[in-house]
N, C-alpha and C positions, 0 to 999 in steps of 0.2 A: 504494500500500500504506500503512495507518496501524498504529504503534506505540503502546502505552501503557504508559508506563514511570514511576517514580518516581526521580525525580533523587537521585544521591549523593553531589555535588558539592560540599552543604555538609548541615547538621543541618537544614534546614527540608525536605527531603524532599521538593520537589512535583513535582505531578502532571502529568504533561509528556504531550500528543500529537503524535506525529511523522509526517507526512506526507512522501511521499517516490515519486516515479515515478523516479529517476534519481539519481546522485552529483550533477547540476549542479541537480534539483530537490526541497530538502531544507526543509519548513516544521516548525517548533517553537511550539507555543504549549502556555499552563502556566508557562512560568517565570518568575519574579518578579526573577530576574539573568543576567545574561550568561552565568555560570558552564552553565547550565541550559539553553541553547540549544548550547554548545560541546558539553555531555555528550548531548544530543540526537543531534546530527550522528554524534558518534563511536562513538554506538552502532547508528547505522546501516553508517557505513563503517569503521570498524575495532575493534568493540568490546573492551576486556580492562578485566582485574580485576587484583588482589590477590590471592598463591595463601597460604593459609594451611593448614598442614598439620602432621605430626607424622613425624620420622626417630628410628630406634633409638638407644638407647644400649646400650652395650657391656654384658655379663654385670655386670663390677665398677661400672658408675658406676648401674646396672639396682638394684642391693643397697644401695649408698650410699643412692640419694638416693630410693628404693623405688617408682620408676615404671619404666615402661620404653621411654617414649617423649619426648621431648622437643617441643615446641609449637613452629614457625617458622613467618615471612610473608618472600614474596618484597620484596625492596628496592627493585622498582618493576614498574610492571603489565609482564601478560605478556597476549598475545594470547589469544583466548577458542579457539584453535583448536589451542595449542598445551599446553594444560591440561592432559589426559591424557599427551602426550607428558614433559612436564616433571614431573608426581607421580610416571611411572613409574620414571623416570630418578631419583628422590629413592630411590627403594627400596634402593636400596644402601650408602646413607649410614649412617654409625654414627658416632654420640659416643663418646670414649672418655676426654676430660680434662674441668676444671670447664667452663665458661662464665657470664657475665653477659649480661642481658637486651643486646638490639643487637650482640651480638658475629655477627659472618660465620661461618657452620655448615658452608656445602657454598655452590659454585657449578656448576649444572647447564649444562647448553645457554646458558651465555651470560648465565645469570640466578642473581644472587647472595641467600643464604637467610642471615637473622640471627634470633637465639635469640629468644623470645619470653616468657621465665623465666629469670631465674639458677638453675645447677647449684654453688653453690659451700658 
């Protein structure tokens, strides 16, 4: 089976094909670093991301700060298979005090969410 992916490992972006019959037979070419050949593999065998999303704020901090959703990213990847499981589980969450950008929001299933805006 061949992949064609663009690497996001660093800002040069490239162009990466991944070839692949088996976990023991994994070829990368494209990358121009190490980095690119690791992000290759693991997006064959265990791919995940960064989850970036938005949780409620309270009625009063809703009026305050005149949004009504607050912007966060998970504090480190989460598996590509547990993405849905983990947004849904965010559904619950509500601001109700200030925060600063990096402040911890909510932790869900094991996976910790920090603000992505200060509310203050």
């Amino acid at each position: 089976m061949t992949l064609s992916l663009t690497c996001v490992s660093c800002p040069k972006g490239c162009s990466l094909l991944v070839k692949y019959d088996s976990a023991d037979a994994i070829e990368v070419s494209g990358n121009s670093c190490p980095k690119g050949k690791e992000f290759g593999v693991s997006e064959v065998l265990h791919p995940v991301r960064f989850l970036t999303t938005t949780v409620a704020l309270s009625d009063e901090m809703a009026k305050l700060f005149h949004a009504g959703r607050l912007p966060v990213i998970s504090e480190k990847r989460i598996p590509r298979e547990d993405m849905v499981k983990v947004s849904l589980a965010l559904k619950g969450v509500v601001i109700s005090e200030p925060l600063s950008v990096g402040d911890r929001v909510a932790s869900v299933m094991g996976y910790d969410f920090a603000a992505s805006c200060s509310l203050i």
